[in-house]
mmCIF file as gemmi writes it, N, C-alpha and C atoms, coordinates in Angstrom:
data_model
loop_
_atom_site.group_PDB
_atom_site.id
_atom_site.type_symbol
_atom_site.label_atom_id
_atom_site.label_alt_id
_atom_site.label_comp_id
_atom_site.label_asym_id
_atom_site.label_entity_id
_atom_site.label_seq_id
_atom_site.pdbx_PDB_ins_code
_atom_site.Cartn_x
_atom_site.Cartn_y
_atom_site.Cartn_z
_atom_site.occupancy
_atom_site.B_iso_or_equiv
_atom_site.pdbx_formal_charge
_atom_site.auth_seq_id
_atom_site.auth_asym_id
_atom_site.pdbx_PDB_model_num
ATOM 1 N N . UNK Axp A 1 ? 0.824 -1.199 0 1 0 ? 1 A 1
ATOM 2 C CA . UNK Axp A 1 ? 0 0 0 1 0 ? 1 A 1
ATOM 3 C C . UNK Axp A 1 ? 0.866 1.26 0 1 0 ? 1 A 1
ATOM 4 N N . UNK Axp A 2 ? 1.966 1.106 0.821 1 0 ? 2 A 1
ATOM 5 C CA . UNK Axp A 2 ? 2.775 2.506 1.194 1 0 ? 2 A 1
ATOM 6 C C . UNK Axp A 2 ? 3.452 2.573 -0.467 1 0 ? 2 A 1
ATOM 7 N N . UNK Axp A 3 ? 3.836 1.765 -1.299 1 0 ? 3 A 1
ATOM 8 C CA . UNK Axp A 3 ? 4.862 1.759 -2.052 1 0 ? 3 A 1
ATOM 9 C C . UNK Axp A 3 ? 3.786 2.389 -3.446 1 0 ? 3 A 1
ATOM 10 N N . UNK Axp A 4 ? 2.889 1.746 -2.945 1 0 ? 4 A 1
ATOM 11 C CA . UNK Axp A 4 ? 1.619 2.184 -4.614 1 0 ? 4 A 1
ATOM 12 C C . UNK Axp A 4 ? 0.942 3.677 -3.649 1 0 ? 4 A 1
ATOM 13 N N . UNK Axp A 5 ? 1.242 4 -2.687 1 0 ? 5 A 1
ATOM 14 C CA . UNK Axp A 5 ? 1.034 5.764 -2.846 1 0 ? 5 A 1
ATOM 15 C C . UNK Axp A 5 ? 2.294 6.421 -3.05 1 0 ? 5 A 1
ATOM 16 N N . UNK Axp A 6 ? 3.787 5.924 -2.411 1 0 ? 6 A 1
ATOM 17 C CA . UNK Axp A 6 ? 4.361 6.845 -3.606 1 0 ? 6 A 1
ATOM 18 C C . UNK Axp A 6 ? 4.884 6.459 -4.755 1 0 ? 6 A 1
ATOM 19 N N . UNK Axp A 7 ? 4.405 5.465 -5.102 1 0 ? 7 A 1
ATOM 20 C CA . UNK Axp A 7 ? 4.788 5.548 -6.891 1 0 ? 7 A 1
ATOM 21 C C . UNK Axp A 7 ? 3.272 6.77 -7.605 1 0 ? 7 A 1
ATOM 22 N N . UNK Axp A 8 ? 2.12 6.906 -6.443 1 0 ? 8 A 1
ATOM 23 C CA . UNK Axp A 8 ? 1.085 7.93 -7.218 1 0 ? 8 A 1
ATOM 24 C C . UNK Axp A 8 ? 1.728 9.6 -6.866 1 0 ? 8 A 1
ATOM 25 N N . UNK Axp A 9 ? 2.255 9.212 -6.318 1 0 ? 9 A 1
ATOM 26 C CA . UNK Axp A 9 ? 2.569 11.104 -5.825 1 0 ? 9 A 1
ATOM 27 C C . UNK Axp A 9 ? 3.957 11.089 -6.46 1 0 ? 9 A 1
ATOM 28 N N . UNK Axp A 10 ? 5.043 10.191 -7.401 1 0 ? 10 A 1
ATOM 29 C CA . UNK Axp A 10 ? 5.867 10.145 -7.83 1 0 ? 10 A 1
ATOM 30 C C . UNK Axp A 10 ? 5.443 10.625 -9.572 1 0 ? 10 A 1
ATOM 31 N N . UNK Axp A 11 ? 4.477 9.699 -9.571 1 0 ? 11 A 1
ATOM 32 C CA . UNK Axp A 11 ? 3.571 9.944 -10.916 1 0 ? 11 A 1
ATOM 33 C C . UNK Axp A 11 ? 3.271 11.716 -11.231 1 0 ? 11 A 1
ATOM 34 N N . UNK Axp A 12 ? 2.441 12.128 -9.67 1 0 ? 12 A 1
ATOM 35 C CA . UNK Axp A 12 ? 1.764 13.634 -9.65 1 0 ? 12 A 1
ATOM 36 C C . UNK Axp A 12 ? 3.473 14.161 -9.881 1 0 ? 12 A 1
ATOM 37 N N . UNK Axp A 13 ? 4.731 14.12 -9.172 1 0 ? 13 A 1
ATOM 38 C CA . UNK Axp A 13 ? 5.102 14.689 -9.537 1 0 ? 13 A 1
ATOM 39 C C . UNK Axp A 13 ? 5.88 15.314 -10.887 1 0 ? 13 A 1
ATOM 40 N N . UNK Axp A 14 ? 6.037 13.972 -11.61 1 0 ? 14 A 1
ATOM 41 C CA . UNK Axp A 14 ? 6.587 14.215 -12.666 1 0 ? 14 A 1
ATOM 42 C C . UNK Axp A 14 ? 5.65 14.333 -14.003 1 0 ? 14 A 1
ATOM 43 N N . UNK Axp A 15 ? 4.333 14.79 -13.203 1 0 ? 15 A 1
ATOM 44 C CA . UNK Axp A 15 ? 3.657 15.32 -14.391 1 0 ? 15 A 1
ATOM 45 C C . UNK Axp A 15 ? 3.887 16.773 -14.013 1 0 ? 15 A 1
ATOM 46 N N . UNK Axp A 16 ? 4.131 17.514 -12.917 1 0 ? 16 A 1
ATOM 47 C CA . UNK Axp A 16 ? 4.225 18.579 -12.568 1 0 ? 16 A 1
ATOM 48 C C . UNK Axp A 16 ? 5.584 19.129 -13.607 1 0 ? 16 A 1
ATOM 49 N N . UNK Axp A 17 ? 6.605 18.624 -13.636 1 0 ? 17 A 1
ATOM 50 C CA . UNK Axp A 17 ? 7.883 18.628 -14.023 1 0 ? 17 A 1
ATOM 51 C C . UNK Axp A 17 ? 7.647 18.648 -15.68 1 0 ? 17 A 1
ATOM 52 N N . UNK Axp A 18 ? 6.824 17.93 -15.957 1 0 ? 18 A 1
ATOM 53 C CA . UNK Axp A 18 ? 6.739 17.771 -17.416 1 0 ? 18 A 1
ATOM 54 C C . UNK Axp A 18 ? 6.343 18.848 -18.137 1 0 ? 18 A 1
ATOM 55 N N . UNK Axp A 19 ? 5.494 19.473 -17.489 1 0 ? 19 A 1
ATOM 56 C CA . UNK Axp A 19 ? 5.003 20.987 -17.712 1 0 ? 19 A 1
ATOM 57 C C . UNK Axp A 19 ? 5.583 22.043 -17.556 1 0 ? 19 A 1
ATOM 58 N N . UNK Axp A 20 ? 6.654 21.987 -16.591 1 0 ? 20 A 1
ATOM 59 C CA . UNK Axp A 20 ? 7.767 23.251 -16.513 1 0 ? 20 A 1
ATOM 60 C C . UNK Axp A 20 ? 8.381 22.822 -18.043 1 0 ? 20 A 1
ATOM 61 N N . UNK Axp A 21 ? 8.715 21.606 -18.116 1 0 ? 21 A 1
ATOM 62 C CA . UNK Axp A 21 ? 10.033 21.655 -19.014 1 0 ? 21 A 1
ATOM 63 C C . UNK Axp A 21 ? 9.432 21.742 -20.614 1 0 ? 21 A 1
ATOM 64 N N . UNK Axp A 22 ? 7.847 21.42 -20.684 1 0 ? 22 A 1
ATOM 65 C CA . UNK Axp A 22 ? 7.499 21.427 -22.402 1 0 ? 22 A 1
ATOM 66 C C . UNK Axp A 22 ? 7.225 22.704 -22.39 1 0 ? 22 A 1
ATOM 67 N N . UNK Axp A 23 ? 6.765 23.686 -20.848 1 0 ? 23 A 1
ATOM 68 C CA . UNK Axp A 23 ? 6.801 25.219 -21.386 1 0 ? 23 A 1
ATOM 69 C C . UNK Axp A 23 ? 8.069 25.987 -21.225 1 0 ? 23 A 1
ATOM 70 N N . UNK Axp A 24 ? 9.004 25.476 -20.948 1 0 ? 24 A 1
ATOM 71 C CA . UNK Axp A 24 ? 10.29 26.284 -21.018 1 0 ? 24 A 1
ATOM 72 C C . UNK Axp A 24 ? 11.082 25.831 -22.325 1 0 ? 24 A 1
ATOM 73 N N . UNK Axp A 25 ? 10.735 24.525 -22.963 1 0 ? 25 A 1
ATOM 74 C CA . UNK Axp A 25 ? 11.361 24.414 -24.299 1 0 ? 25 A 1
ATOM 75 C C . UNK Axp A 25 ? 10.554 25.309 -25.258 1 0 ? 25 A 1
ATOM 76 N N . UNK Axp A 26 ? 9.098 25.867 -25.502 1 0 ? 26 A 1
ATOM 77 C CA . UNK Axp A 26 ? 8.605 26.457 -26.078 1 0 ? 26 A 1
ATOM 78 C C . UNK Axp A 26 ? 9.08 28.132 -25.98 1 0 ? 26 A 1
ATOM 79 N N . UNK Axp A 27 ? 9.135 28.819 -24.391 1 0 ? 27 A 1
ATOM 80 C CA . UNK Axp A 27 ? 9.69 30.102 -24.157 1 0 ? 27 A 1
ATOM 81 C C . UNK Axp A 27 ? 11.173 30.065 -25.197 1 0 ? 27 A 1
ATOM 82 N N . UNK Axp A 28 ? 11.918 29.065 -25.059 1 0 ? 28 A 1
ATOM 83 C CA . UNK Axp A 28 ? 12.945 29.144 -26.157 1 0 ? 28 A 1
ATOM 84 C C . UNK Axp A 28 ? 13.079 28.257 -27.542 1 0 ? 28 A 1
ATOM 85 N N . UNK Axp A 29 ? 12.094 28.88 -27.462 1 0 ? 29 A 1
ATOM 86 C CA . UNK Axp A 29 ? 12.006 28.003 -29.266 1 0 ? 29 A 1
ATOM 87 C C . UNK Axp A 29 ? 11.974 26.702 -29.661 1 0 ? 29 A 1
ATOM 88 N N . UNK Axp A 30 ? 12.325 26.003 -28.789 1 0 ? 30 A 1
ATOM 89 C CA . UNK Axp A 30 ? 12.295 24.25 -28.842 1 0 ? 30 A 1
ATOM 90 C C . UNK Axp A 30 ? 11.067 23.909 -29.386 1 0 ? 30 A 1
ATOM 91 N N . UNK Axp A 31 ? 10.2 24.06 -30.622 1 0 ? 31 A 1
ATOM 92 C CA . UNK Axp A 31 ? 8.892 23.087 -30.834 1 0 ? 31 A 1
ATOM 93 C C . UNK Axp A 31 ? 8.769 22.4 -31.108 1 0 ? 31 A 1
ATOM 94 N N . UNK Axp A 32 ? 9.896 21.523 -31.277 1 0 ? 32 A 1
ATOM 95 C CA . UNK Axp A 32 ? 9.637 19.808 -31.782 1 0 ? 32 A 1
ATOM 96 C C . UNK Axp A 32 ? 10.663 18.96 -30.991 1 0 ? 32 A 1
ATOM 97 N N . UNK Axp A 33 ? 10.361 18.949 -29.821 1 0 ? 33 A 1
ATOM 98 C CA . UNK Axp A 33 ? 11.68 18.031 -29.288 1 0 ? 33 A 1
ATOM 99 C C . UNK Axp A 33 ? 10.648 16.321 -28.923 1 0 ? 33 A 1
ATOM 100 N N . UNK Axp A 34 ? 11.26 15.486 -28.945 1 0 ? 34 A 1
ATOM 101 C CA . UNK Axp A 34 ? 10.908 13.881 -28.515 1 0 ? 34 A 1
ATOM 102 C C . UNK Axp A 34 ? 10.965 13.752 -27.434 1 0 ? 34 A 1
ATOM 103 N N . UNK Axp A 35 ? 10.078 12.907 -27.017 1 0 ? 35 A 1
ATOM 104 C CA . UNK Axp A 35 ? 9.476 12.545 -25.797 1 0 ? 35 A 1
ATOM 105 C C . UNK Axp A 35 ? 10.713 12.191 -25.081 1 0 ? 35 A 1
ATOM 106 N N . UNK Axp A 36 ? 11.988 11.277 -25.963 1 0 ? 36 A 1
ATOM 107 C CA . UNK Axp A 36 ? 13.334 11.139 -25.125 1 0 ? 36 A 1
ATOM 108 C C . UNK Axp A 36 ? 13.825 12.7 -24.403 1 0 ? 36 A 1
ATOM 109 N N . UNK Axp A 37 ? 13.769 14.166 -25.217 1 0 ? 37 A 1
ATOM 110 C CA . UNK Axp A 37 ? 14.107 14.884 -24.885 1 0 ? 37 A 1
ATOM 111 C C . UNK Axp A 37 ? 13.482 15.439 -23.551 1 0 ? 37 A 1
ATOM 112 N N . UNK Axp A 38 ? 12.367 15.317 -23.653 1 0 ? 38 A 1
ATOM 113 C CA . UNK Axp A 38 ? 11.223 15.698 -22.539 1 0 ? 38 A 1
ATOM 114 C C . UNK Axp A 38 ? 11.848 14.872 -21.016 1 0 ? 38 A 1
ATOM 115 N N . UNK Axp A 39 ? 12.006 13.858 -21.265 1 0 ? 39 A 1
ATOM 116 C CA . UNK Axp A 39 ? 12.252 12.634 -20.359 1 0 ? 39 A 1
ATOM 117 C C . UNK Axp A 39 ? 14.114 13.132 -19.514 1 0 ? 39 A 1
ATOM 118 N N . UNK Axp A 40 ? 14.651 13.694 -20.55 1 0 ? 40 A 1
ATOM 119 C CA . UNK Axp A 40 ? 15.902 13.866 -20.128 1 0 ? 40 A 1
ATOM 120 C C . UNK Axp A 40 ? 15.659 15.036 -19.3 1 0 ? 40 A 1
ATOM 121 N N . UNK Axp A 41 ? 14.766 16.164 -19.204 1 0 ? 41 A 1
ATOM 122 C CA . UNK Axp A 41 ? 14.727 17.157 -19.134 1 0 ? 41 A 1
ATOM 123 C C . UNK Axp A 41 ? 14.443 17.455 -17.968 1 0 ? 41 A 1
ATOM 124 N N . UNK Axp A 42 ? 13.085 16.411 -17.538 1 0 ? 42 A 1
ATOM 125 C CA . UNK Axp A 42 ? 12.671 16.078 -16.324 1 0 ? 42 A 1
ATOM 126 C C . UNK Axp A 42 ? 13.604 15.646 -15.494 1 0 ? 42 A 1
ATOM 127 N N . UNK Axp A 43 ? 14.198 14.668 -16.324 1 0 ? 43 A 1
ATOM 128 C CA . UNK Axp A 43 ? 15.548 14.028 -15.103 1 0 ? 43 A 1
ATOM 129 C C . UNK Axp A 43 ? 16.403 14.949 -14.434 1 0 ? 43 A 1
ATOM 130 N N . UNK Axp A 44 ? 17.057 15.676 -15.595 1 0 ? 44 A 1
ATOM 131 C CA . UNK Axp A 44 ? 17.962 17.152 -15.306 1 0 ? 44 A 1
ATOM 132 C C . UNK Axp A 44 ? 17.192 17.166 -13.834 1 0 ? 44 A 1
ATOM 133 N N . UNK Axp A 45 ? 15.662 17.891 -14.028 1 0 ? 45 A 1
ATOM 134 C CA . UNK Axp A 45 ? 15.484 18.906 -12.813 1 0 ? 45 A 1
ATOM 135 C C . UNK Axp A 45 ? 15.186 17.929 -11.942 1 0 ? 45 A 1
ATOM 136 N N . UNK Axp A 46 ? 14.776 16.66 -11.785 1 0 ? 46 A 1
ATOM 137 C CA . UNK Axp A 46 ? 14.68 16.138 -10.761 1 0 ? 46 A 1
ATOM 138 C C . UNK Axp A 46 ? 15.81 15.476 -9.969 1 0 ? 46 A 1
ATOM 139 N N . UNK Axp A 47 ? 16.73 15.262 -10.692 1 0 ? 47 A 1
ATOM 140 C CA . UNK Axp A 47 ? 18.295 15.348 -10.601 1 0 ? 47 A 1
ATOM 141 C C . UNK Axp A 47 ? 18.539 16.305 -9.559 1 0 ? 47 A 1
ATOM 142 N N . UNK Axp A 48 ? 18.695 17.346 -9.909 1 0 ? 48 A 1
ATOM 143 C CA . UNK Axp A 48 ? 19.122 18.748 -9.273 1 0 ? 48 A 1
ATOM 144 C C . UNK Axp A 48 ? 18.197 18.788 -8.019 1 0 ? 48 A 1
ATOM 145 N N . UNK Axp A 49 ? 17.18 18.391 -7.711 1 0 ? 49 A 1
ATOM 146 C CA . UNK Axp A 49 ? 16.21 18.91 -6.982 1 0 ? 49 A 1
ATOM 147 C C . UNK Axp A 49 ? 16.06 17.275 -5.799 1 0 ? 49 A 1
ATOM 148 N N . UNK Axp A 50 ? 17.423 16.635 -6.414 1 0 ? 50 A 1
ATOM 149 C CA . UNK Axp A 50 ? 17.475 15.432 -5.085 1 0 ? 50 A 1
ATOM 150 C C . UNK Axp A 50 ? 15.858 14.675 -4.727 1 0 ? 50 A 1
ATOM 151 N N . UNK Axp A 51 ? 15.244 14.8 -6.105 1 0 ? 51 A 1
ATOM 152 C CA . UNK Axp A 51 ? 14.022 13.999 -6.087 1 0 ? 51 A 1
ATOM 153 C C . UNK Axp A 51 ? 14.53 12.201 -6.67 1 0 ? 51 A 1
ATOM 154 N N . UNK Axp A 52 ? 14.753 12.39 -7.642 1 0 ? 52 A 1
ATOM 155 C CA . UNK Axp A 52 ? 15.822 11.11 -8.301 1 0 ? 52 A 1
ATOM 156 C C . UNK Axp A 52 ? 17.061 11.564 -8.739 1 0 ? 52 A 1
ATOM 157 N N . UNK Axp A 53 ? 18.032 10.481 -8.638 1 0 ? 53 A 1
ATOM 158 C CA . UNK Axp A 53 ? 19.268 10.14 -9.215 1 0 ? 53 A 1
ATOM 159 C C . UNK Axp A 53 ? 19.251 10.084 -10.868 1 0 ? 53 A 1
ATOM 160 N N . UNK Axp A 54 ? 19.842 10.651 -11.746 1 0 ? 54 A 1
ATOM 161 C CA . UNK Axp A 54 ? 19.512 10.433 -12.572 1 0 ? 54 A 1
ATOM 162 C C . UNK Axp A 54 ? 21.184 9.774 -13.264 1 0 ? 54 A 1
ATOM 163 N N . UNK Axp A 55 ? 21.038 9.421 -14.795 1 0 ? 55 A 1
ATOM 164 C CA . UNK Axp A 55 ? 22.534 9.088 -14.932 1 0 ? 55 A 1
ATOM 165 C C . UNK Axp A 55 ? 23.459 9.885 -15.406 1 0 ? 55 A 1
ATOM 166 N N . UNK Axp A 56 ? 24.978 8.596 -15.791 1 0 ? 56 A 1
ATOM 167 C CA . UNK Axp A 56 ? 26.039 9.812 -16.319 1 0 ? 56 A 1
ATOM 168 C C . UNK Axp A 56 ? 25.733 10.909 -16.971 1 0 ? 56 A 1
ATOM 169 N N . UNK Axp A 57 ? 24.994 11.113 -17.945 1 0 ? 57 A 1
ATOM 170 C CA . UNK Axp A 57 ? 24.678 12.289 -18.379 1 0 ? 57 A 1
ATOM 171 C C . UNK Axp A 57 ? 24.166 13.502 -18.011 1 0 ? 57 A 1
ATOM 172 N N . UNK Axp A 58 ? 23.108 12.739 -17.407 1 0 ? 58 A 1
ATOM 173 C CA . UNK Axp A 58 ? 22.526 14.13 -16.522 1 0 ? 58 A 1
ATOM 174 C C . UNK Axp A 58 ? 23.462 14.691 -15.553 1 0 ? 58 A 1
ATOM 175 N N . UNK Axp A 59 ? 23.695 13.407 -14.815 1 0 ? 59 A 1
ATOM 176 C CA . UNK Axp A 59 ? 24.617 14.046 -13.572 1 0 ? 59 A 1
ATOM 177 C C . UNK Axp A 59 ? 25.877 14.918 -14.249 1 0 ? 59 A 1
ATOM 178 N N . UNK Axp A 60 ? 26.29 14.653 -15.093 1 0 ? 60 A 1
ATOM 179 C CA . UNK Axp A 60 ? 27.404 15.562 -15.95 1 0 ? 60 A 1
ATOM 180 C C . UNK Axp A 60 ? 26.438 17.224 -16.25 1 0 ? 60 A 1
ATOM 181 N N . UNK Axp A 61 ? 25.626 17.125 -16.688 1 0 ? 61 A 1
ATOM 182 C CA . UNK Axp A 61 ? 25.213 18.548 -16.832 1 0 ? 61 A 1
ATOM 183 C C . UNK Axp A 61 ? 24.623 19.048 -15.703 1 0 ? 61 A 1
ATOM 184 N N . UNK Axp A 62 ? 24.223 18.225 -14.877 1 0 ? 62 A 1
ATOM 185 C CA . UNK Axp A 62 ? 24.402 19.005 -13.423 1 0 ? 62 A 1
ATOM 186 C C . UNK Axp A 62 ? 25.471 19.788 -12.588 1 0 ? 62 A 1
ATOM 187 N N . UNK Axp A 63 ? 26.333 18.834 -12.702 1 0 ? 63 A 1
ATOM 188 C CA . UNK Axp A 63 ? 27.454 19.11 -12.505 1 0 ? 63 A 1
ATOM 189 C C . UNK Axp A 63 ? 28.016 20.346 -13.019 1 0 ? 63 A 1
ATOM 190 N N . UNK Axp A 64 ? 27.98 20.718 -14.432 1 0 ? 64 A 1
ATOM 191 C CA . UNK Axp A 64 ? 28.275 21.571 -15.345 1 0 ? 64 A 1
ATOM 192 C C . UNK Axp A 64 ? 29.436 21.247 -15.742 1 0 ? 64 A 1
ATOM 193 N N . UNK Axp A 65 ? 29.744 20.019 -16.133 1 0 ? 65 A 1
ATOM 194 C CA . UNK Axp A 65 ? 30.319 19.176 -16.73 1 0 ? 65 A 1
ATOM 195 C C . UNK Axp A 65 ? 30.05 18.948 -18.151 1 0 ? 65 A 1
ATOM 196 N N . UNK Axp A 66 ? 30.778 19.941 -19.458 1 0 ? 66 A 1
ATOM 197 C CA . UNK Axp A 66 ? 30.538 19.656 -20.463 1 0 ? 66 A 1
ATOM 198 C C . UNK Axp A 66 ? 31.507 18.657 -21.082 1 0 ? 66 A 1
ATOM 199 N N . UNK Axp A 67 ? 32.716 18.411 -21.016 1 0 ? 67 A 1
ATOM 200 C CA . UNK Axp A 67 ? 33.246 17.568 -21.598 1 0 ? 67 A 1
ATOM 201 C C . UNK Axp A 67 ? 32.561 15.834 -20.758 1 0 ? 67 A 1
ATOM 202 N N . UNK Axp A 68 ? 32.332 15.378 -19.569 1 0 ? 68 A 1
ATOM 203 C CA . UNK Axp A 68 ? 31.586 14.321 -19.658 1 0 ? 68 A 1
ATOM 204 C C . UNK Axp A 68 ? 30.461 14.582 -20.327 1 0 ? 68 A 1
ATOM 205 N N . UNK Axp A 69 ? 29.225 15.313 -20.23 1 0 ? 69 A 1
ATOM 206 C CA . UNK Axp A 69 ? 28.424 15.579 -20.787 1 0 ? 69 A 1
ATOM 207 C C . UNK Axp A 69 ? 28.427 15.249 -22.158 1 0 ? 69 A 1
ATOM 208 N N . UNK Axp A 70 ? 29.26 16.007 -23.386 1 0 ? 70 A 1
ATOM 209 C CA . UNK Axp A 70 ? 29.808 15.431 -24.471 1 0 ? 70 A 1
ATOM 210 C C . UNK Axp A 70 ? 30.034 14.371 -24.982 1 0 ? 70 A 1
ATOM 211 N N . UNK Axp A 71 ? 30.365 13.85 -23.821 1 0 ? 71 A 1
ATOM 212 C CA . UNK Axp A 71 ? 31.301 11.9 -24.312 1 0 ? 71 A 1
ATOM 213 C C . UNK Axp A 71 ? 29.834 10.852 -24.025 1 0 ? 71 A 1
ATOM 214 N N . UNK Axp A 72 ? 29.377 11.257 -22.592 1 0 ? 72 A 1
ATOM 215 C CA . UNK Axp A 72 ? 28.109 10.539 -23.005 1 0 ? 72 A 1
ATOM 216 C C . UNK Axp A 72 ? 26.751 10.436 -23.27 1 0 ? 72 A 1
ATOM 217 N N . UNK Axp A 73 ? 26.32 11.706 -24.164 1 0 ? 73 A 1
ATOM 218 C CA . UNK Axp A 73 ? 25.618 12.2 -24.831 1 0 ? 73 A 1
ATOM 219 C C . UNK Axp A 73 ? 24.977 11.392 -25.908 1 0 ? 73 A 1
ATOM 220 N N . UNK Axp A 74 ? 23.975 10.693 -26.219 1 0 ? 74 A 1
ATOM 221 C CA . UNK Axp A 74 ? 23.451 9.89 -27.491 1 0 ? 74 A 1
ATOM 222 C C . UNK Axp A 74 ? 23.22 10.975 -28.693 1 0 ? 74 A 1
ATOM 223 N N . UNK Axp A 75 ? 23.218 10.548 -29.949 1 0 ? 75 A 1
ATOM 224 C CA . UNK Axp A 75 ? 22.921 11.623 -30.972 1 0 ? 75 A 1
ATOM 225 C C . UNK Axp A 75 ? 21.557 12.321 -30.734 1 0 ? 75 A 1
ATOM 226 N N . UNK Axp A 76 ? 20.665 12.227 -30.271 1 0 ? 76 A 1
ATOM 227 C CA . UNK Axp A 76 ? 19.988 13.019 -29.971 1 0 ? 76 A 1
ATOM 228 C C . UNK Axp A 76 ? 20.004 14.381 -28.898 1 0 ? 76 A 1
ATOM 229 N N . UNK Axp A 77 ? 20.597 13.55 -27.739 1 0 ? 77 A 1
ATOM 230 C CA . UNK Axp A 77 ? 21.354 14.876 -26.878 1 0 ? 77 A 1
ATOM 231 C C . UNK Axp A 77 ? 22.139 15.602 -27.331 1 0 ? 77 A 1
ATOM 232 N N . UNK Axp A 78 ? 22.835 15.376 -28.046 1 0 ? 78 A 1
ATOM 233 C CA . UNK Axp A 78 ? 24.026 16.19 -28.242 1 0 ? 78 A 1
ATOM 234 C C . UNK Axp A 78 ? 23.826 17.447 -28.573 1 0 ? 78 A 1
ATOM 235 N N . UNK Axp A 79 ? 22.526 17.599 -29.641 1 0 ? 79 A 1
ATOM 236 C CA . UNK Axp A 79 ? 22.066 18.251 -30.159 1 0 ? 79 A 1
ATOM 237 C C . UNK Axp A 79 ? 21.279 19.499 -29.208 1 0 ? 79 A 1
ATOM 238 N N . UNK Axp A 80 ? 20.836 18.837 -27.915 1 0 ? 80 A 1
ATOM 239 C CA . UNK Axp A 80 ? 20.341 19.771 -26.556 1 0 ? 80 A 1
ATOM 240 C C . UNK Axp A 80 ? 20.652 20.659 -25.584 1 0 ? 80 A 1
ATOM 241 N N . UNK Axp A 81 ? 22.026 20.387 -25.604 1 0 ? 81 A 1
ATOM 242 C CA . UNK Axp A 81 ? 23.255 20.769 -24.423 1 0 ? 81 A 1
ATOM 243 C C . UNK Axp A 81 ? 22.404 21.976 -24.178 1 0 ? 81 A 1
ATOM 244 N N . UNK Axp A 82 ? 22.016 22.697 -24.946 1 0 ? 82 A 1
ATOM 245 C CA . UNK Axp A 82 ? 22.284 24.494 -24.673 1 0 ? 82 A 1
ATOM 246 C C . UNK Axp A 82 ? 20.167 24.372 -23.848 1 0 ? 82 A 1
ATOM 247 N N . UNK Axp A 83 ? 19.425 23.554 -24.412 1 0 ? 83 A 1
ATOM 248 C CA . UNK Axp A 83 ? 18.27 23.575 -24.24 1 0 ? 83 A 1
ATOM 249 C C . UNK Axp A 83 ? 18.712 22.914 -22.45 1 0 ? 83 A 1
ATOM 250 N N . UNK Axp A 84 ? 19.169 21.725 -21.975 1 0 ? 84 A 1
ATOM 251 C CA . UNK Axp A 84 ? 19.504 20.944 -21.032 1 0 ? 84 A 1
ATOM 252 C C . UNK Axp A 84 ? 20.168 22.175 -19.769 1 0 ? 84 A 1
ATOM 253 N N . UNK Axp A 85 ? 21.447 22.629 -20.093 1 0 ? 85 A 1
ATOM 254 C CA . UNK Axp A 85 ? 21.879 23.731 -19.471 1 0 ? 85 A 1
ATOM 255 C C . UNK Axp A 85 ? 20.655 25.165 -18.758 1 0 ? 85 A 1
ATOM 256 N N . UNK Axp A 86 ? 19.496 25.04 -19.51 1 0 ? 86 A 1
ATOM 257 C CA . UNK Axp A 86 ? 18.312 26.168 -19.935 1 0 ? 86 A 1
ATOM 258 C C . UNK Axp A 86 ? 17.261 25.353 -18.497 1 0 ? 86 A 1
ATOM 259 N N . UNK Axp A 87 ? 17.127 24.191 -18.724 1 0 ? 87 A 1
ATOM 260 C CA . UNK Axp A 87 ? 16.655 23.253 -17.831 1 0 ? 87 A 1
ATOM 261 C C . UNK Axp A 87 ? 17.015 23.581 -16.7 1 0 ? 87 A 1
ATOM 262 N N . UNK Axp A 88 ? 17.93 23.339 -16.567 1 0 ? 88 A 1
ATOM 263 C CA . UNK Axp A 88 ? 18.903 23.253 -15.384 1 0 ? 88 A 1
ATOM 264 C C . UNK Axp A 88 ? 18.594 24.521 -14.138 1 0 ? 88 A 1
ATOM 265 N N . UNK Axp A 89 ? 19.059 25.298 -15.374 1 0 ? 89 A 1
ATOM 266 C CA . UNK Axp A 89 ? 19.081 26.996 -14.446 1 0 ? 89 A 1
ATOM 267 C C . UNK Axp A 89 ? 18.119 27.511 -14.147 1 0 ? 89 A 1
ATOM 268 N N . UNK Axp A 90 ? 17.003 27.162 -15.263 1 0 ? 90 A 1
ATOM 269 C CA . UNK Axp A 90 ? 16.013 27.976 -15.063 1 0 ? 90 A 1
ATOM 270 C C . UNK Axp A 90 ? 14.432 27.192 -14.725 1 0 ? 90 A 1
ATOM 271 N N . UNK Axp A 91 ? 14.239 25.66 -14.932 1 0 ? 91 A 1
ATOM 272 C CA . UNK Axp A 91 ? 13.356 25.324 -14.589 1 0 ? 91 A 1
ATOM 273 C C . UNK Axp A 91 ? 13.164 25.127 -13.547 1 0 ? 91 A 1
ATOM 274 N N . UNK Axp A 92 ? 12.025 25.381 -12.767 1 0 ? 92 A 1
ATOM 275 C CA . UNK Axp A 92 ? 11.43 25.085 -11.123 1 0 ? 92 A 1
ATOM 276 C C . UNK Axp A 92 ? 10.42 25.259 -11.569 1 0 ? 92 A 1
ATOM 277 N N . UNK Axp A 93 ? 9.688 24.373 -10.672 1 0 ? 93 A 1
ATOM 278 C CA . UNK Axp A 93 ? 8.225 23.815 -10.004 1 0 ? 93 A 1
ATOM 279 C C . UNK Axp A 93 ? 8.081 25.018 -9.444 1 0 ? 93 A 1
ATOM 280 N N . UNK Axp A 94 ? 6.644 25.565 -9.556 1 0 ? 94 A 1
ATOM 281 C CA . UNK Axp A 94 ? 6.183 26.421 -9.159 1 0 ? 94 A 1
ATOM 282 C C . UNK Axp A 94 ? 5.192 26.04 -7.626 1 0 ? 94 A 1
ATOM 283 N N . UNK Axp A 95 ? 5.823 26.187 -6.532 1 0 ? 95 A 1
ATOM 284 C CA . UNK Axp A 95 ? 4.861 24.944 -5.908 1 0 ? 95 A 1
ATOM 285 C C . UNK Axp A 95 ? 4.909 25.915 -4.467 1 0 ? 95 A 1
């Protein structure tokens, strides 16, 4: 019972998160990013915000770590850095 209420308030939160980050890719021009991008984005801030662990990558742009960041980056990230960094600094939950 305890574990299936917070996987529901884990759920509430990362729908909360999902909404900072598809309206902060739009404030900067991002209108077509993939659901992978969305997913990374969330991680970033929930990363940062000691909600989840996220991986090498993220934790590299947390960090502000661009050369790890770089190395393990999939071709789709690579392409984000500057949107991910944007994440980082400027997304918060309005709560």
């Amino acid at each position: 019972m305890l574990t299936h209420i917070k996987s529901i308030k884990m759920n509430q939160e990362r729908q909360q998160y999902d909404i900072v980050v598809r309206d902060l890719a739009k404030r900067y021009a991002y209108n077509d990013i993939s659901e992978h991008i969305v997913n990374v984005m969330i991680s970033v801030m929930m990363h940062r915000d000691g909600v989840q662990i996220g991986g090498g990558f993220v934790e590299a742009i947390c960090n502000n770590n661009l050369d790890e960041a770089c190395s393990r980056a999939d071709d789709e990230c690579i392409k984000y850095l500057r949107l991910f960094s944007l994440v980082k600094r400027f997304g918060h939950l309005n709560i």
